[in-house]
N, C-alpha and C positions, 0 to 999 in steps of 0.2 A: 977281438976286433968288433963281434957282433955289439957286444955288451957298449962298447965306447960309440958306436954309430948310433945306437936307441938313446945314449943321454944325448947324443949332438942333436940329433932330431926333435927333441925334447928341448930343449934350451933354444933352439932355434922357433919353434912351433910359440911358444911362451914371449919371443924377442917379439915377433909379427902380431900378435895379439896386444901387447902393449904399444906397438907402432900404431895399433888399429884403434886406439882406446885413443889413445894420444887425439887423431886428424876429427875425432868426433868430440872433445871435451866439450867446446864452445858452443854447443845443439846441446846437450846433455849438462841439464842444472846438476849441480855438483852435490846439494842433498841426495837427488836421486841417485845417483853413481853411488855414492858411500852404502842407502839404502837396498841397491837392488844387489851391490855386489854381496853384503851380507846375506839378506836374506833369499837370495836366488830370482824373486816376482812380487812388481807389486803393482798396483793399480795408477796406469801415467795418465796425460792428456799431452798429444802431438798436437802445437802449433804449426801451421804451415806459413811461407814468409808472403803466398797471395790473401792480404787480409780484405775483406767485405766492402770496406770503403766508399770503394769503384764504383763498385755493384750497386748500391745502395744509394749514390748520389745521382747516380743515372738511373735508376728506378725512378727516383726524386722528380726530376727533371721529364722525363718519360709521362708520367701518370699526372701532372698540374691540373691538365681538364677532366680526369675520369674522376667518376663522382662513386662509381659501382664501388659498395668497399671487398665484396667477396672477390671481386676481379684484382682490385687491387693487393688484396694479399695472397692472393696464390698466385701472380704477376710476381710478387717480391719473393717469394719461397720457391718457388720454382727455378729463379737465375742464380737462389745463393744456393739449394742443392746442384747446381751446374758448375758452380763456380767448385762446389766441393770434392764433386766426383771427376771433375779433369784435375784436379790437384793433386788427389788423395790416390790417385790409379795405385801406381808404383807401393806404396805403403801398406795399401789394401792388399796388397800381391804376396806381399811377406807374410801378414797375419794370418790371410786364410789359407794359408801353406804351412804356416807353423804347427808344431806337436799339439793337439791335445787342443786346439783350436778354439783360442780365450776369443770371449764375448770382449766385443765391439759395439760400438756406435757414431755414425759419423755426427757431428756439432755442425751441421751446417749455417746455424745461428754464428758462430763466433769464424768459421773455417776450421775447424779442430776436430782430431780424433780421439775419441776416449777407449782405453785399450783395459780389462780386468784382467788379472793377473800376470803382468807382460813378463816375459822372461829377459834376464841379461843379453843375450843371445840376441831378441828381437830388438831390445833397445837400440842396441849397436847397428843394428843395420837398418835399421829406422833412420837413426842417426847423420849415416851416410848419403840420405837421399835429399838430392841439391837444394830441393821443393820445403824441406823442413826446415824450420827457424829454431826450435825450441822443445822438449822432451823434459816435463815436471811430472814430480808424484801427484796425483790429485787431491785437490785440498780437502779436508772436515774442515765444514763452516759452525760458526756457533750456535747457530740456530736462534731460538729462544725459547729457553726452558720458563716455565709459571711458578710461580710461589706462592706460598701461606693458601696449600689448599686445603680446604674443609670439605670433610667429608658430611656432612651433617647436613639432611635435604633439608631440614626446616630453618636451617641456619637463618633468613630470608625475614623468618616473618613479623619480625621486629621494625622490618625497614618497609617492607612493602604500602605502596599509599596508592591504591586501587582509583585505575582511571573513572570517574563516574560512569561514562559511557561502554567501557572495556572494560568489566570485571573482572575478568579472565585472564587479563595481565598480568603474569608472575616475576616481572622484573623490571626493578626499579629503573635501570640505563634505558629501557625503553620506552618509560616515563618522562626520562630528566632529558631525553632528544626528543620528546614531543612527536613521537613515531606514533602512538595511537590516531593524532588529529590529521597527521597526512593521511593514514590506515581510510580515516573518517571521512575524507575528499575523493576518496575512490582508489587514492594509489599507495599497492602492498609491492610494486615489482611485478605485478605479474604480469609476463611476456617477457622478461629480462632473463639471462642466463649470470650468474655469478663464476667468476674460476678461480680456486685456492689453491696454492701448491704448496703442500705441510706435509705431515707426516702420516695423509692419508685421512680417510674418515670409515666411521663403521657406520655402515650402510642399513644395518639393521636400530639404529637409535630412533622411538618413536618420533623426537621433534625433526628426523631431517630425509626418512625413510620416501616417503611420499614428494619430495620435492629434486629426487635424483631425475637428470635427462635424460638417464638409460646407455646401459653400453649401446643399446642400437643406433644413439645418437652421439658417438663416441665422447660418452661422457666419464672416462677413466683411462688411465695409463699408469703403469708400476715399471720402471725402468728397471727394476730388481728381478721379478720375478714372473711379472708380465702375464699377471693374476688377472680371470677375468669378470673381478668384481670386486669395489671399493673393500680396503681394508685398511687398518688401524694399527700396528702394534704396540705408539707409544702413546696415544688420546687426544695430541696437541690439534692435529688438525680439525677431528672431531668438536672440540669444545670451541676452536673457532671458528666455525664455519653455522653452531648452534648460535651465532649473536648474530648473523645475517639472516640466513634465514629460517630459522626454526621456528617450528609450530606453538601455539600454547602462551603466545606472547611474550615468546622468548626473544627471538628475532628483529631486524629494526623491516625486511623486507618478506614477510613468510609467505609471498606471493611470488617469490621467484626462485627458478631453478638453480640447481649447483652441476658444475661438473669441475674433477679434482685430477691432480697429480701427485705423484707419492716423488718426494723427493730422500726422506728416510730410509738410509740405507739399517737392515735390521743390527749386522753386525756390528758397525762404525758408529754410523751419524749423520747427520746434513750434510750431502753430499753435491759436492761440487759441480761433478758433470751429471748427477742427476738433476740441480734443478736447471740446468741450462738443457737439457731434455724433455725436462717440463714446460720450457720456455717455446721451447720448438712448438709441444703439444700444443700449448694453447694459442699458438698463431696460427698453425694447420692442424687441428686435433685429428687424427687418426682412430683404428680399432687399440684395442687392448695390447695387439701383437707390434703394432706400430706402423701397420700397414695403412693403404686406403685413407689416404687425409682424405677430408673435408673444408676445405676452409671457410665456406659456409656458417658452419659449428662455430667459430672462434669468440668467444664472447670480448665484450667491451671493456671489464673490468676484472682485475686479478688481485686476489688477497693475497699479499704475502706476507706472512708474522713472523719472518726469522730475518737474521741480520749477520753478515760480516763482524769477526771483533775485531777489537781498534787496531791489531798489529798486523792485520792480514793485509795480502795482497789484492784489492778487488776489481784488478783491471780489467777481467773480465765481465765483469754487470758494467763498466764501463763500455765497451767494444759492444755490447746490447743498448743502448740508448739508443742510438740514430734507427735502428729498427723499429721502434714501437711509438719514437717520434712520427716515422714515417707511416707510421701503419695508424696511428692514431687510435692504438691501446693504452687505457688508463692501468698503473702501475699502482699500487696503495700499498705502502712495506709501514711495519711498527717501529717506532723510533727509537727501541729498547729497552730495558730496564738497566741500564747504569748508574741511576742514580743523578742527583744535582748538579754535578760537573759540568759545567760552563764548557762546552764542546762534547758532550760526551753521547749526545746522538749518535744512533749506530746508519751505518752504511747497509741498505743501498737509499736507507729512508733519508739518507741527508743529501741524497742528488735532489739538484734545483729541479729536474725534470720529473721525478716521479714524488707524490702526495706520501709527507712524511707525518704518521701522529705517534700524537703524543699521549697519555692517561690523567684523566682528570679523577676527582672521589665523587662521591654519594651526596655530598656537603658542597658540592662544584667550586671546590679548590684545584690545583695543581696538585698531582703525583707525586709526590718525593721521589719516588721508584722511576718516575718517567726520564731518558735523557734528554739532555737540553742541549742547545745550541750556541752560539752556530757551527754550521756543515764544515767540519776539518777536510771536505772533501774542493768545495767551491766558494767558503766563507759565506755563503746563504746563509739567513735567517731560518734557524729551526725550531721544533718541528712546523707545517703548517697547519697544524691545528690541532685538538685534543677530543675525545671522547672517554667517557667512562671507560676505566681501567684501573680499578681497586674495587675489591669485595663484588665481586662480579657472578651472578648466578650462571653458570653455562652447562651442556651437557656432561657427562661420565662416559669414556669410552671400557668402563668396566662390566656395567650393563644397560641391554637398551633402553629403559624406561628412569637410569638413574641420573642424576644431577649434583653439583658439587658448588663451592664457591674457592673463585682464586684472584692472585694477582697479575698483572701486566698488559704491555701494551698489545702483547697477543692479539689484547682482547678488542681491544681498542679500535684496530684497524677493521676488524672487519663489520664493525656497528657504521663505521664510515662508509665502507665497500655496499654496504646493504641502503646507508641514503642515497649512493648515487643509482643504485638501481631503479626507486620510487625519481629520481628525473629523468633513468631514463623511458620510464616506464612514460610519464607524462609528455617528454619531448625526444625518441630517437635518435633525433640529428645534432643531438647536442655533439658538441668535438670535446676531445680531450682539455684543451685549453678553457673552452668554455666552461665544463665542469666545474674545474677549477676555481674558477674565479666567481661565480655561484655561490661554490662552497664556502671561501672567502668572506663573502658577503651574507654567511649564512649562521653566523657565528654571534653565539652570547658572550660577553663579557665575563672572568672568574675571578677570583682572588686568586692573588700570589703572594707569598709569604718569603719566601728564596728570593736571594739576593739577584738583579739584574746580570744577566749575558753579555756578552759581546761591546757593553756602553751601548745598549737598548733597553730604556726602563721599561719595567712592568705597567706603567701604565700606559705605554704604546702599543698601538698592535698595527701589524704585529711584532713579536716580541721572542727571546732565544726562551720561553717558558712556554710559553700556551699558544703559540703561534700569533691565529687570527684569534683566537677562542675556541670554545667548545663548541661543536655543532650541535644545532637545531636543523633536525630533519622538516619541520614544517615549514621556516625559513627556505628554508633550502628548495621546496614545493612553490613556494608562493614567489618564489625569484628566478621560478624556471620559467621561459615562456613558452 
């Protein structure tokens, strides 16, 4: 009798669990179900079904006459963590009661929780709760990896053609944007903060050592490891954030500060809810530990040199637009390296609202390497403009004094990022929009070789190849007012 009550029990215990799997499917993407039943835990993000919207258009509306911008964004961060923590109670309540008590972080950027190593067990009762809409694995983004890099410091010196008045210029791209002549009007950036979120920088690299904010001015954040001081482990952000602002005439702005976020997860990769953690930072930058914002600290302008691939879902850098709309932060993403493919700009740099470039050569042709347009996201013309990005001198996160040459639009982006520093340096109150259309108007004319985009010929601009053109950082100075 005993023996036959322990299997009833048993069969019965297993029906109720499959009853309980069942009423939760439709919360629970069906990747993840297959994934966590296999493997016991994996890294989710919990959608909640109160999304920002609200929040955000009533901010909108709220704030028309304030002009204060620190007010204004700690006003907007301050009701979307409100909006987070009456949503997320319940959810919160499981996790930090569960075993062995996996790392969290709430998304108050999107309304979402990002959970590391969630167990079967938490999913499900995640799952259960009214407030949740949705329960995915977290994406690896594609980032953007460089190519045809040379290890050879003198690589260079074939091509270098020495400003008369900058001797000391060791690189051609910030020649061929005519950064030395704004350099010569007085504006290098400085007063201006840059913000990159890559895969980190080494802090110890001669050209970028001297131009950090300092953690006292919380100018770093590691969502991984919550290290309290810039680090590196795979070189990418380091080599881009040396075309902004680094020393030695590397840089288009070496008069302005940096402060970074590590979106590089060591084990994995570009990581999903890290960089929408980074995103957070650089609206209310915090300490290292992620305490203590600042919104103060938040700078104007943000490099980002990675990109969604073409198959991903990227609804969320979607559900971030209306905030940095509103906040009137400049966005600068790389337009990829896909290659000529007529659409083949990468996401997020083919949103109409954030500055998508694209790689021009040394020869001020078009990239082959660069993707082109237009935006498979909103049919926009893309990218909006192009900067050196082929055979490109940048730092070495190998060692701090060393230097390399490589490809892409990496690089690209942040030679752009570093002109609008020298406007803002010259005129503050420039707004997002305005930049923009600056920049627009700040643009050489290049050859194109490749076949027309979208029935936009090459010789319009702009154009699904080279945008508006290549910028000129001087243009760009003389068009600011």
């Amino acid at each position: 009798m005993n023996h036959l009550q322990v299997k009833f029990s048993t069969l019965t215990l297993v029906f109720v669990h499959v009853l309980y799997v069942k009423t939760t499917e439709n919360v629970i993407q069906p990747d993840l179900m297959k994934k966590i039943q296999k493997e016991g835990s994996t890294n989710i993000i919990v959608t909640f079904k109160f999304r920002t919207n609200d929040t955000i258009s009533r901010f909108v509306q709220e704030t028309k006459s304030t002009s204060n911008r620190v007010e204004k964004i700690t006003k907007l961060s301050d009701e979307l963590q409100k909006l987070a923590t009456s949503t997320q109670k319940q959810v919160l309540d499981f996790v930090n009661t569960e075993r062995g008590k996996p790392k969290y972080c709430i998304l108050w950027i999107t309304n979402q929780l990002t959970i590391r190593n969630a167990s079967f067990d938490l999913v499900n009762k995640i799952a259960a709760v009214s407030d949740v809409l949705e329960i995915r694995e977290t994406r690896i983004l594609l980032g953007m990896p460089t190519s045809n890099v040379s290890n050879s410091n003198d690589s260079m010196s074939n091509n270098l053609k020495p400003h008369p008045d900058f001797p000391s210029v060791k690189h051609w791209a910030a020649l061929q944007v005519k950064a030395p002549d704004a350099w010569e009007q007085g504006y290098d950036g400085t007063g201006v903060t840059i913000g990159i979120i890559d895969s980190g920088v080494r802090l110890t690299h001669d050209c970028l050592y001297d131009a950090y904010v300092g953690l006292e001015n919380n100018g770093w954040f590691d969502p991984e490891r919550k290290s309290d001081s810039p680090r590196d482990d795979l070189g990418h952000g380091t080599s881009c954030l040396s075309l902004a602002v680094g020393q030695f005439g590397l840089g288009v702005a070496p008069g302005s500060k940096w402060m970074a976020c590590l979106m590089y997860d060591s084990n994995l990769g570009w990581m999903e809810d890290y960089a929408l953690q980074c995103f957070q930072f650089m609206i209310c930058p915090t300490d290292h530990e992620g305490n203590n914002k600042d919104c103060s600290k938040s700078p104007r302008v943000i490099n980002n040199s990675w990109s969604y691939g073409s198959d991903e879902d990227d609804s969320n850098m979607r559900m971030i637009i209306p905030i940095f709309e509103a906040l009137d932060i400049l966005l600068v993403f790389s337009a990829g390296n896909a290659g000529t493919a007529c659409g083949s700009v990468s996401a997020p740099g083919s949103y109409k609202e954030f500055l998508g470039v694209g790689g021009s050569t040394i020869d001020d042709f078009y990239w082959g390497g660069s993707g082109a347009g237009p935006s498979r996201t909103d049919g926009s013309i893309k990218p909006d403009l192009v900067a050196p990005g082929s055979f490109i001198f940048i730092a070495n996160n190998a060692r701090q004094g060393e230097y390399v040459t490589a490809d892409g639009t990496s690089f690209s982006s942040p030679i752009v990022a570093g002109v609008i520093a020298l406007m803002l340096q010259k005129n503050p109150r420039l707004t997002k929009d305005e930049i923009k259309e600056i920049l627009y108007k700040s643009c050489d004319r290049l050859a194109v070789s490749h076949v027309p985009c979208g029935n936009v010929s090459n010789d319009l601009y702009p154009n699904n190849r080279v945008g508006y053109g290549r910028i000129s950082a001087i243009k760009a100075i003389n068009n600011t007012p």
